[in-house]
DOFISE-646844 format. One record per residue (C-alpha): x, y, z. Coordinates in steps of 0.25 Angstrom, whole numbers, plus 5000, padded with zeros to 4 digits. Example, Ala and Ser with C-alpha at 12.3 -4.5 7.8 and 13.67 -1.06 7.14 Angstrom:
BEGIN
> 5049; 4982; 5031
> 5055; 4996; 5029
This chain:
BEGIN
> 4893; 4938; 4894
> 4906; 4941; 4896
> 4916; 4948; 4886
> 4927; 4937; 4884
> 4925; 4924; 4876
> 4932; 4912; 4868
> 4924; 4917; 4856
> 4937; 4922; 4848
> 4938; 4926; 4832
> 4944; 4913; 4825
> 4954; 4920; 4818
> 4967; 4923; 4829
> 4961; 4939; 4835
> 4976; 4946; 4830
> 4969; 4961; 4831
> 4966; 4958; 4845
> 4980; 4951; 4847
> 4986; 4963; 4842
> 4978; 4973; 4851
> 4981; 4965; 4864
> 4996; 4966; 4861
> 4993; 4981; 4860
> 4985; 4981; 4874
> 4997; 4973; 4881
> 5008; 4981; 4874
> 5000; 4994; 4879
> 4998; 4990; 4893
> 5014; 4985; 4895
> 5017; 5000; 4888
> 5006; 5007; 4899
> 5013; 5000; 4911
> 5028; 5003; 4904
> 5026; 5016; 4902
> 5020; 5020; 4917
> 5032; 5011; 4922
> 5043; 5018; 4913
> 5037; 5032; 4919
> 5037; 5027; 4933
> 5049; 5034; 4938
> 5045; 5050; 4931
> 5032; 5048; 4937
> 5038; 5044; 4952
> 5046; 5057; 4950
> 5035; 5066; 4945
> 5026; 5063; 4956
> 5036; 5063; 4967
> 5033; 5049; 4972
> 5042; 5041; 4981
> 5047; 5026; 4977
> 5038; 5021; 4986
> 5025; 5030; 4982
> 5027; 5025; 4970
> 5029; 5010; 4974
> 5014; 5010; 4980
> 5009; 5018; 4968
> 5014; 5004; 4960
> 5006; 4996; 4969
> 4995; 5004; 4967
> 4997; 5003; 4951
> 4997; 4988; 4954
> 4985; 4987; 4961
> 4977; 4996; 4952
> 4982; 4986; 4940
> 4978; 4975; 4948
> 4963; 4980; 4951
> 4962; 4985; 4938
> 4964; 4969; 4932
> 4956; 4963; 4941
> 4942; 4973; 4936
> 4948; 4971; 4921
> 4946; 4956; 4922
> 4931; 4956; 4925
> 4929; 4968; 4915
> 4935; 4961; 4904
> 4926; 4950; 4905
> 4914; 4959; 4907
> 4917; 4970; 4896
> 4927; 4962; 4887
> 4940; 4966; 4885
> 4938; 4973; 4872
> 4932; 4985; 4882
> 4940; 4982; 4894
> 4956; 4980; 4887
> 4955; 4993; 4880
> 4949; 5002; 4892
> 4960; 4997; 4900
> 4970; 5001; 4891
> 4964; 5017; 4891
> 4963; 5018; 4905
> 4979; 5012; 4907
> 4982; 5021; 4895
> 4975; 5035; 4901
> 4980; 5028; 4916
> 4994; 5029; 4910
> 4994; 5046; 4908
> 4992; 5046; 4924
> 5005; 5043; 4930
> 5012; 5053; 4921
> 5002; 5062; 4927
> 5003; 5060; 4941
> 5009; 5070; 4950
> 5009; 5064; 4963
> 5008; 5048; 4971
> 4992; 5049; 4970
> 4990; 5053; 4955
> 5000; 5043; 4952
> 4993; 5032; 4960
> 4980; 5034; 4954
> 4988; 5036; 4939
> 4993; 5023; 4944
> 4978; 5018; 4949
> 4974; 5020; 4935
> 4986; 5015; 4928
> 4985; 5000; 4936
> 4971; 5000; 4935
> 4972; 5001; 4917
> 4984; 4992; 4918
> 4978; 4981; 4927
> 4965; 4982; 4917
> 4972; 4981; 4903
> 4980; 4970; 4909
> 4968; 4960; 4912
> 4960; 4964; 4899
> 4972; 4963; 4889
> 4978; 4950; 4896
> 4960; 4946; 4895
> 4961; 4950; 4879
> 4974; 4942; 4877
> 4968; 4930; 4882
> 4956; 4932; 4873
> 4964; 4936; 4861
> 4973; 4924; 4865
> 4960; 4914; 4863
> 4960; 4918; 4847
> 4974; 4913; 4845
> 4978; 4897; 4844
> 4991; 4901; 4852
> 4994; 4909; 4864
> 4996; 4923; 4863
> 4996; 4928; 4876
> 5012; 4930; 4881
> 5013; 4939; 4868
> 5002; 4948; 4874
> 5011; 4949; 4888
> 5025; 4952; 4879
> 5018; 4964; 4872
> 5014; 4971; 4885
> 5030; 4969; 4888
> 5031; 4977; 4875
> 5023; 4986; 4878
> 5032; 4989; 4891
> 5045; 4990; 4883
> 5040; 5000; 4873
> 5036; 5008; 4886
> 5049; 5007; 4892
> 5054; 5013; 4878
> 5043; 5024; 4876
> 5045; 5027; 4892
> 5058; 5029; 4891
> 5062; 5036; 4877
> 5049; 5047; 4883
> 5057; 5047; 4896
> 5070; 5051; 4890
> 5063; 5060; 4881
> 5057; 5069; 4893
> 5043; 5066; 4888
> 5034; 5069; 4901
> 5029; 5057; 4908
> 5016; 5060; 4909
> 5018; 5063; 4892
> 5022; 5049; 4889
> 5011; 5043; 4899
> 5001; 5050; 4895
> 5004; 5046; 4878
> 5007; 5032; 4883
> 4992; 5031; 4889
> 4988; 5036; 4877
> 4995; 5027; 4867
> 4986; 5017; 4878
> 4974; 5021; 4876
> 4976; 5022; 4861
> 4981; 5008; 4859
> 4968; 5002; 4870
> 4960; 5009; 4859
> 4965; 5006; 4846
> 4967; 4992; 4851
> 4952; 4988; 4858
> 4946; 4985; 4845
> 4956; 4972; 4842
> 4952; 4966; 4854
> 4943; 4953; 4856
> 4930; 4952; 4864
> 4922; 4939; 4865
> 4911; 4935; 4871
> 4909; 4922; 4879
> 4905; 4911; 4872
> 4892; 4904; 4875
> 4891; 4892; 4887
> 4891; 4879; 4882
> 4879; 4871; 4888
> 4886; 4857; 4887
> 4897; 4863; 4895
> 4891; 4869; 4906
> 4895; 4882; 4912
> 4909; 4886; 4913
> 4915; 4887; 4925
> 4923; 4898; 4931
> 4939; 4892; 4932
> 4944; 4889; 4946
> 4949; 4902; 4954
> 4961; 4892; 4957
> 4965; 4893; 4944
> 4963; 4908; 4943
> 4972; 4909; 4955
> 4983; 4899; 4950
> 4983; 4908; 4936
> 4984; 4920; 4945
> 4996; 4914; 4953
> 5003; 4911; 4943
> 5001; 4924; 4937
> 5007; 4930; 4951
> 5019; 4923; 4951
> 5025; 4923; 4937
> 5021; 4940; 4937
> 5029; 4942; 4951
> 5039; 4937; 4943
> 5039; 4947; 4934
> 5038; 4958; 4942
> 5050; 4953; 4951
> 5058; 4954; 4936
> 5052; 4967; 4932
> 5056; 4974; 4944
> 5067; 4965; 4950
> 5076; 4961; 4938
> 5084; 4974; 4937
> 5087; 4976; 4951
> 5091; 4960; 4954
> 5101; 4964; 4942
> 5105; 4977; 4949
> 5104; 4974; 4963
> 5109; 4958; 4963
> 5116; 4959; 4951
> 5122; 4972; 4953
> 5122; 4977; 4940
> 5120; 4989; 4933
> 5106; 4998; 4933
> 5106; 4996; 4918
> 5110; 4982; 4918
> 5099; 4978; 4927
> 5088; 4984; 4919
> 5092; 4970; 4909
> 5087; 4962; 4919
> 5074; 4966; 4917
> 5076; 4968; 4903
> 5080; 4953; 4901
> 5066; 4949; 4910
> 5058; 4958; 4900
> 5063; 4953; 4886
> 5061; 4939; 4889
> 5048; 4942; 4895
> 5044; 4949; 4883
> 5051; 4939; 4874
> 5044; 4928; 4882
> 5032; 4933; 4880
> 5032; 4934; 4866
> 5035; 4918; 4865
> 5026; 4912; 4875
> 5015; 4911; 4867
> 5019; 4903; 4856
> 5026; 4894; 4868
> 5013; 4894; 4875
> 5006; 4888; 4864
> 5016; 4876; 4864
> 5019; 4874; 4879
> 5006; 4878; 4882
> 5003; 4890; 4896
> 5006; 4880; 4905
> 5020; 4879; 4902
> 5023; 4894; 4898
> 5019; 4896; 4913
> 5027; 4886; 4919
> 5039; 4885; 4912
> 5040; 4901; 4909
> 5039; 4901; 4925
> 5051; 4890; 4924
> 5059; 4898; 4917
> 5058; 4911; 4925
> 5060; 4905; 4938
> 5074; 4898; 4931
> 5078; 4912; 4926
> 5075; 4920; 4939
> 5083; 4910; 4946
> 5095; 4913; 4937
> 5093; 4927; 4941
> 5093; 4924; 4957
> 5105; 4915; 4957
> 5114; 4919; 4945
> 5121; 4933; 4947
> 5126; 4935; 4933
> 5120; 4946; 4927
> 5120; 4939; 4913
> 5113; 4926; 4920
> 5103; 4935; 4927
> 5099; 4942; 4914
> 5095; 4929; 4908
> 5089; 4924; 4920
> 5077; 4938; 4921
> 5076; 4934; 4903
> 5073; 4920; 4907
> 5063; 4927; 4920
> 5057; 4933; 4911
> 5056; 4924; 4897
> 5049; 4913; 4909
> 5038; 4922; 4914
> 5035; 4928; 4900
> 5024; 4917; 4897
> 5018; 4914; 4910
> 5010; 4924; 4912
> 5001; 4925; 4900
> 4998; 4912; 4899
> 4992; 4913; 4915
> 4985; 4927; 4910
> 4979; 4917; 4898
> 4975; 4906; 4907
> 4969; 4914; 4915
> 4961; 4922; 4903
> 4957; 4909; 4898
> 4952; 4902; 4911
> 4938; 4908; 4909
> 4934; 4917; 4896
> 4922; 4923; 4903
> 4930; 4929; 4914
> 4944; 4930; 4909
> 4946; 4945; 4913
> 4942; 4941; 4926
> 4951; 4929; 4926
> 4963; 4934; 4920
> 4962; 4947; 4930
> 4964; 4938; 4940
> 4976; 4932; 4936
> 4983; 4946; 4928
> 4980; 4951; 4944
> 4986; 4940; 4951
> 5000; 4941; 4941
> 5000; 4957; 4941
> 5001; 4956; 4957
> 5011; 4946; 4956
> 5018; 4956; 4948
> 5015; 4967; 4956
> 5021; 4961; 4969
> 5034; 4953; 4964
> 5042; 4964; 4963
> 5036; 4968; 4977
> 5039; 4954; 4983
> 5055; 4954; 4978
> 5058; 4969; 4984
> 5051; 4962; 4996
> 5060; 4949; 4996
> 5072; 4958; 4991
> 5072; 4964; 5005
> 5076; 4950; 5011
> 5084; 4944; 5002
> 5091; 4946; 4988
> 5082; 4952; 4976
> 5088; 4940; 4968
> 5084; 4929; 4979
> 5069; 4937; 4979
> 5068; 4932; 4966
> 5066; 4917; 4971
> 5053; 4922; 4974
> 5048; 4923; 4957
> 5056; 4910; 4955
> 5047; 4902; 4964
> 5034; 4910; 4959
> 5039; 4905; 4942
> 5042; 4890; 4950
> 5028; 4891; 4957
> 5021; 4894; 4941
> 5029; 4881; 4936
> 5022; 4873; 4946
> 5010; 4880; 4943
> 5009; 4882; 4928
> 5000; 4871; 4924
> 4988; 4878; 4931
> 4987; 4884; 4918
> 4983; 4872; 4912
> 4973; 4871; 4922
> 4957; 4871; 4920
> 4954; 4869; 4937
């Protein structure tokens, strides 16, 4: 018998809607605050740009591998065991880069760090799905825009501890701890199930196609590449193409976040009109229009609208693929949704990658034709999401 299950309370599970907003806001507030610290902790250890560029890659990979045991563990122990474990261990993972002294401590802080992170990613997106299941509407986008949250109160906390001279490995260690506390207080809300019993008259379920898996995962890849080329690509194009100012470039990024966030926050009650199919496809529409104002229009001021409306387009897509796929099969959704979670975290992982690649050979602006055709490529396939084969 596995631990996930269709058998929900009647009445909507708003304790366990509450904790897994905590979880998400937790995890984007873990990753914001190594992220806000990664340039005291370069210095402390003494690392070159490049050490610290393989080190990243490594913090990928460890995420990576960390989802893909997550996804069975959840279905085999249930995610009221599995989400909150995973948050202690991203919590005490957190302390160790503020720790480290060296390139090796760092990469096994960083080993550790990945690991947490790729585990609470698959079990909370796993419990959102389940928690989803007790509500008439989708609720899932919301989920997504309070791990953005949690990211901007890191870049505040970071920052104000920074200009206060509080030692990094001060902040990073009480920042773990405020993780551990919360995956604590927070693991009695959430809902377990288990799997209802087989139907004779039906026969025995059958797994769903890997080609739809696949499709999921694809789709995935693509609209997360394109938001790794925004979160690491949007201030430079203001700065390098654009040549504006250091501090003027930083709204680039800003205006893709915001709407992002703000997206986030909408999609749900749009979804449940429109329907996952057309949030996919249409947000996709939308962010390839407003990318495409960025590439040919050199205004700053067109250019700022074009990374909001980047950003307001990809804000919905990918939690209604994460759904679909958590939804596919409830005996192994852990399994399932690892899957696809993997797929989009590579695709997010090599998009800014790819650009600094293409940025060798031609204009950074002209590599962005390459997210354009991937949000063209998920409006044509969009409607696997209605898909059942």
């Amino acid at each position: 018998m596995t631990a996930t299950s269709l058998q929900l309370p009647t009445a909507p599970p708003r304790a366990a809607r509450i904790a897994t907003w905590l979880y998400f806001g937790l995890n984007g507030f873990a990753v914001g605050m190594w992220v806000v610290h990664i340039p005291s902790i370069e210095h402390a250890t003494g690392i070159t740009h490049s050490t610290l560029g393989l080190l990243l890659l490594v913090l990928g990979g460890a995420a990576f591998i960390g989802m893909q045991v997550a996804g069975p563990l959840v279905d085999k122990l249930g995610q009221r065991r599995l989400v909150p474990a995973a948050g202690i261990l991203l919590g005490i993972a957190l302390a160790g880069p503020g720790l480290a002294t060296n390139w090796w401590t760092l990469g096994l802080a960083l080993i550790l760090v990945g690991f947490g992170n790729g585990s609470i990613d698959v079990g909370m997106n796993a419990q959102a799905v389940v928690v989803e299941r007790g509500y008439p509407r989708p609720i899932m986008a919301a989920f997504h825009a309070m791990w953005s949250i949690g990211g901007a109160i890191a870049a505040v906390v970071g920052a104000a501890t920074l200009r206060a001279g509080v030692p990094t490995q001060v902040t990073l260690a009480l920042s773990g701890l405020v993780c551990v506390v919360l995956s604590l207080a927070a693991s009695r809300y959430l809902l377990e199930a288990t799997e209802p019993e087989e139907d004779p008259d039906e026969g025995p379920r059958e797994k769903p196609p890997a080609k739809l898996v696949w499709a999921l995962g694809g789709l995935a890849f693509g609209l997360m590449l394109s938001e790794g080329v925004a979160n690491d690509w949007a201030a430079l194009h203001f700065r390098d193409i654009l040549g504006t100012s250091v501090s003027t470039a930083a709204f680039a990024y800003g205006a893709f976040a915001v709407a992002m966030t703000v997206g986030r926050f909408l999609t749900d009650r749009v979804a449940a009109v429109v329907g996952p199919a057309a949030i996919v496809r249409w947000g996709a529409a939308m962010a390839a229009a407003g990318l495409t104002l960025v590439i040919v229009v050199p205004w700053v001021p067109v250019a700022l609208v074009g990374w909001a409306i980047f950003g307001l387009g990809l804000a919905g897509g990918v939690p209604q693929l994460f759904t679909a796929a958590g939804n596919l099969d409830p005996r192994s959704s852990g399994a399932l949704m690892a899957r696809v979670v993997g797929l989009g975290y590579v695709g997010l992982l090599a998009g800014p990658a790819v650009i600094g690649g293409l940025a060798h050979w031609m204009p950074l602006n002209l590599a962005f034709i390459l997210p354009v055709v991937l949000c063209v490529l998920t409006f044509f396939g969009g409607p696997v999401l209605k898909s059942k084969k």
